[in-house]
C-alpha positions as CSV (number, residue, x, y, z in Angstrom):
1,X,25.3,-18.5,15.8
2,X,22.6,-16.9,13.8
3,X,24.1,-18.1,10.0
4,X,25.0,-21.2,8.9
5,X,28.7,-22.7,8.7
6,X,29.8,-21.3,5.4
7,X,28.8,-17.7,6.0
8,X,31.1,-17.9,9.2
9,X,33.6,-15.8,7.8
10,X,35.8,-12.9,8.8
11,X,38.9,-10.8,8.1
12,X,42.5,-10.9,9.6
13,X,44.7,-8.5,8.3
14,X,48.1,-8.9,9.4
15,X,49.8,-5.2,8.8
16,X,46.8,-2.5,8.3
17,X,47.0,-0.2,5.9
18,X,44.1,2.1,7.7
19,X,46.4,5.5,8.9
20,X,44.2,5.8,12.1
21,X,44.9,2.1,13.1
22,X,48.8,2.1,12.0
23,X,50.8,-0.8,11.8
24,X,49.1,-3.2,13.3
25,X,46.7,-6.0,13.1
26,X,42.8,-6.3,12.7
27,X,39.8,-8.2,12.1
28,X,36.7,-7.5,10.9
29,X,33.3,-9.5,10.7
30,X,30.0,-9.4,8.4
31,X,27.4,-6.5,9.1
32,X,24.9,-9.4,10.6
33,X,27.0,-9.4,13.5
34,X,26.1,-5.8,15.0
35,X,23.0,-5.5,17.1
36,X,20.0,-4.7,15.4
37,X,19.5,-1.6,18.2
38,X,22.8,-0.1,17.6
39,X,21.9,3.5,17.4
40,X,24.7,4.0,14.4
41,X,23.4,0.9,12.4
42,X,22.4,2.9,9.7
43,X,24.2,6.6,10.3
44,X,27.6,7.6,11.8
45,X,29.1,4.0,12.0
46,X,32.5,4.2,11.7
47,X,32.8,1.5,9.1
48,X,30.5,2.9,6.8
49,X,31.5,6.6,7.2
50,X,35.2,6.2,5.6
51,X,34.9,5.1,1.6
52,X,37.7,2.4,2.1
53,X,36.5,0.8,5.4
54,X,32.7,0.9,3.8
55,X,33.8,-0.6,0.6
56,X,36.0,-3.6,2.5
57,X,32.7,-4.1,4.9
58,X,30.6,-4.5,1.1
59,X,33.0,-6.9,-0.3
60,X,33.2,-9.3,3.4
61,X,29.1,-9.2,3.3
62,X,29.3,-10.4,-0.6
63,X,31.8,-13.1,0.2
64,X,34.2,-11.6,-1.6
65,X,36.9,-11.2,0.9
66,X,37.7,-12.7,4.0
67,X,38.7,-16.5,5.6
68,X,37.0,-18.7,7.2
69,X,36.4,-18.3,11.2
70,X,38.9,-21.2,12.0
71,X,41.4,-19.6,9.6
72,X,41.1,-16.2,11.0
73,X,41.8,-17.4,14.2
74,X,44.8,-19.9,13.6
75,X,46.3,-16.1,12.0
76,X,45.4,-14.8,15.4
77,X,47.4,-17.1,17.4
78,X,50.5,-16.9,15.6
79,X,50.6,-13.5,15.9
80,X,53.4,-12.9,19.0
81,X,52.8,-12.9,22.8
82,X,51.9,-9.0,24.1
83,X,51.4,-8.2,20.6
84,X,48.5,-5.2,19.6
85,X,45.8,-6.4,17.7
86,X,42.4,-4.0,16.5
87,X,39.2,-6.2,16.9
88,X,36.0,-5.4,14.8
89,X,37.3,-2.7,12.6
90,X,34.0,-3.4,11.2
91,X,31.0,-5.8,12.8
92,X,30.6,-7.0,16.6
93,X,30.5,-10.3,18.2
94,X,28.3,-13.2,17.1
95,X,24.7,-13.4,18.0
96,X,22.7,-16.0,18.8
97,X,20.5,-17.9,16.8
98,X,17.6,-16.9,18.1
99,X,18.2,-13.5,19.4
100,X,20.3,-11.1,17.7
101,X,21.3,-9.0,20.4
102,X,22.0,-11.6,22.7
103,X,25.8,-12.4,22.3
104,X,27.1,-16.1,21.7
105,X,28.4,-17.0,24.7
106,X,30.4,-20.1,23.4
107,X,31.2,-18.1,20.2
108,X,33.1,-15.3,22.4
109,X,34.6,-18.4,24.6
110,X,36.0,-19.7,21.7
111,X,37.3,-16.6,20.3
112,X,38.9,-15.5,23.8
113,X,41.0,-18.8,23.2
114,X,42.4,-17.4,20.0
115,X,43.3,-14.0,21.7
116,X,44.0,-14.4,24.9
117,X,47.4,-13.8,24.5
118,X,47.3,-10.3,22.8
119,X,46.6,-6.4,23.8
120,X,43.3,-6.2,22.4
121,X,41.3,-3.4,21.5
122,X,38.1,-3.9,20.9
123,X,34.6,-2.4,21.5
124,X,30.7,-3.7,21.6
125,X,27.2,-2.0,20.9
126,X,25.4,-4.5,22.3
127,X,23.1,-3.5,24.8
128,X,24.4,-4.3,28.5
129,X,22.0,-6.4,29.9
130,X,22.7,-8.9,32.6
131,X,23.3,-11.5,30.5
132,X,25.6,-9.9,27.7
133,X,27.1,-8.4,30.8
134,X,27.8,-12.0,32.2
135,X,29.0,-13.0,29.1
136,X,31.1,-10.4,28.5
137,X,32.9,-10.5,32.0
138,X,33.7,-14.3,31.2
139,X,35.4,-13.0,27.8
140,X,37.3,-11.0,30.1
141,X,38.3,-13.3,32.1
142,X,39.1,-15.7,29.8
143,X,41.4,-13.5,28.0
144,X,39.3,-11.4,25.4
145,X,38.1,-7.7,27.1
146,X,35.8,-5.4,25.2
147,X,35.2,-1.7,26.1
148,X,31.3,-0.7,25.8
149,X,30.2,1.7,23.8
150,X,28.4,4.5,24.9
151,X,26.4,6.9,22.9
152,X,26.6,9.8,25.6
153,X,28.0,10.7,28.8
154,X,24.7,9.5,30.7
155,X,24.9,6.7,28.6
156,X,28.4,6.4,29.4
157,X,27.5,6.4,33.5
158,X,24.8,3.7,33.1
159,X,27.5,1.2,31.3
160,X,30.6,2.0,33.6
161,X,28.4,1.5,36.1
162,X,28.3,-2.7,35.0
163,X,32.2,-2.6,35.9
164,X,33.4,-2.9,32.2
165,X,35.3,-0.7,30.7
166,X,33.6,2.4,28.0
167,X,34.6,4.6,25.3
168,X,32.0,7.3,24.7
169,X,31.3,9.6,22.1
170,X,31.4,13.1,22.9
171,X,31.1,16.4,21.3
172,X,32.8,18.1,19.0
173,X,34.2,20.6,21.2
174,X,35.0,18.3,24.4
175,X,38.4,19.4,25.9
176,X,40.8,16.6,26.9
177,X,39.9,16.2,30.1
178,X,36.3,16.2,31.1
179,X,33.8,14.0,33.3
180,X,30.7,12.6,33.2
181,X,27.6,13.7,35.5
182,X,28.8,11.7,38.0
183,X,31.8,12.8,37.7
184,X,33.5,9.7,35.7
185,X,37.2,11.2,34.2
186,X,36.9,11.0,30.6
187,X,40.2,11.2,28.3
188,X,40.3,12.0,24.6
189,X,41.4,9.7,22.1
190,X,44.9,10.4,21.8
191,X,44.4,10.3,18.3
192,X,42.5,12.8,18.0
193,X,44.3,15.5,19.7
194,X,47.7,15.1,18.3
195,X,48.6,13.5,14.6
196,X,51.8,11.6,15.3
197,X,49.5,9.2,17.0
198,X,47.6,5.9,15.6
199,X,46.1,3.5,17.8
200,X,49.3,1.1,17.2
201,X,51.2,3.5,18.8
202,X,48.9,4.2,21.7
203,X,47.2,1.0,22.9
204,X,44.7,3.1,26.1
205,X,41.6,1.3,24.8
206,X,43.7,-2.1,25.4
207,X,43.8,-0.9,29.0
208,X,40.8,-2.2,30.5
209,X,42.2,-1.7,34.1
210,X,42.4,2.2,33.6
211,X,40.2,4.1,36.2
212,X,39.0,6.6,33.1
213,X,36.8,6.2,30.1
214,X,38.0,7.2,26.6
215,X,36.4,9.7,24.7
216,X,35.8,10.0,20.6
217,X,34.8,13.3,20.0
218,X,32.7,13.6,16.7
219,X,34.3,13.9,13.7
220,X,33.5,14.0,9.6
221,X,30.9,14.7,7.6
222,X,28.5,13.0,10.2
223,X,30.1,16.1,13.5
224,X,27.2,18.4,13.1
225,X,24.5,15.9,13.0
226,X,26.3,13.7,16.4
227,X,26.8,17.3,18.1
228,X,23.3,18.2,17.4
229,X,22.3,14.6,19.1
230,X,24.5,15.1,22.1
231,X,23.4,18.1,22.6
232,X,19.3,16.9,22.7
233,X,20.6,14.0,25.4
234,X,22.4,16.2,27.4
């Protein structure tokens, strides 16, 4: 991994507190952990758009909250069999040394140990090359699947394409129910389209056999300036 032992620290969180997750658990990891060409690095990310999520991401980059990796993963495997668990509220999966946005294949292997027996929902920017690809299908198979994340419905094609399952962003004003350009069914975050729903009370983005993509449409003070983008790449 690309730090040294001591800065291998993370988040569990046994009952969230965030009202879009519900009552459930998470994790989070430091900020070093998310691809340096993640389009949303430094606008739009979901952990630093909400004041609460930004501030908690601060304080686990000081040091100033969190367990160590072994610890946050002995929580992990106590929590029950079948159980729903939110991965990477903030930060994505160890890097390499060497190359940080190749993913740590052992690192993932080890962490598919601690999870492997929980609905996990959980999603990557890192770029699908072969390798992260191969990596990633052994997570899978080892018990840990991860949705890519697309940053537009051509975008979205290109990663379903690698056999994994996506979540793109969409537009603002994206109905439902829509499809990519080649004609890829894309579902709204239930979420999103109805308020008596969290993602503890959902679980599709755990579903990584479903034979559609799930969609986040822009939202916050960041909808115009997505829109705007989607718009350019459509």
């Amino acid at each position: 991994m690309s730090a040294p032992a001591e800065k291998l620290i993370a988040q569990f969180v046994r009952v969230s507190m965030n009202a879009k997750l519900g009552p459930m658990a998470c994790t989070s990891y430091p900020s070093f952990t998310c691809p340096p060409s993640c389009p949303l690095i430094d606008s739009d990310c979901y952990a630093k758009s909400g004041f609460y999520t930004r501030l908690n991401w601060a304080k686990l980059d000081a040091g100033e909250r969190g367990q160590q990796l072994a610890e946050v993963y002995r929580q992990v495997k106590r929590l029950p069999r079948g159980s729903l668990i939110r991965d990477k509220v903030a930060g994505d999966e160890w890097p390499t040394a060497n190359n940080p946005e190749l993913i740590d294949k052992a690192a993932i292997l080890e962490k598919a140990r601690a999870f492997k027996h929980l609905r996990v929902i959980s999603f990557t920017h890192y770029r699908p090359t072969a390798a992260n690809v191969r990596i990633l299908k052994a997570a899978k198979a080892a018990g840990l699947p991860i949705n890519l994340s697309a940053d537009n419905l051509t975008d979205a094609d290109k990663k379903a394409a690698t056999g994994l399952a996506v979540a793109v962003v969409v537009s603002s004003d994206t109905p439902k129910v829509s499809h990519t350009p080649k004609g890829r069914k894309v579902v709204i975050c239930p979420a999103q389209t109805s308020d008596r729903v969290t993602c503890s009370s959902c679980g599709l983005c755990a579903d990584h056999d479903r034979d559609y993509l799930i969609g986040f449409r822009a939202h916050g003070g960041g909808k115009k300036r997505i829109d705007a983008r989607l718009g350019a790449a459509a």
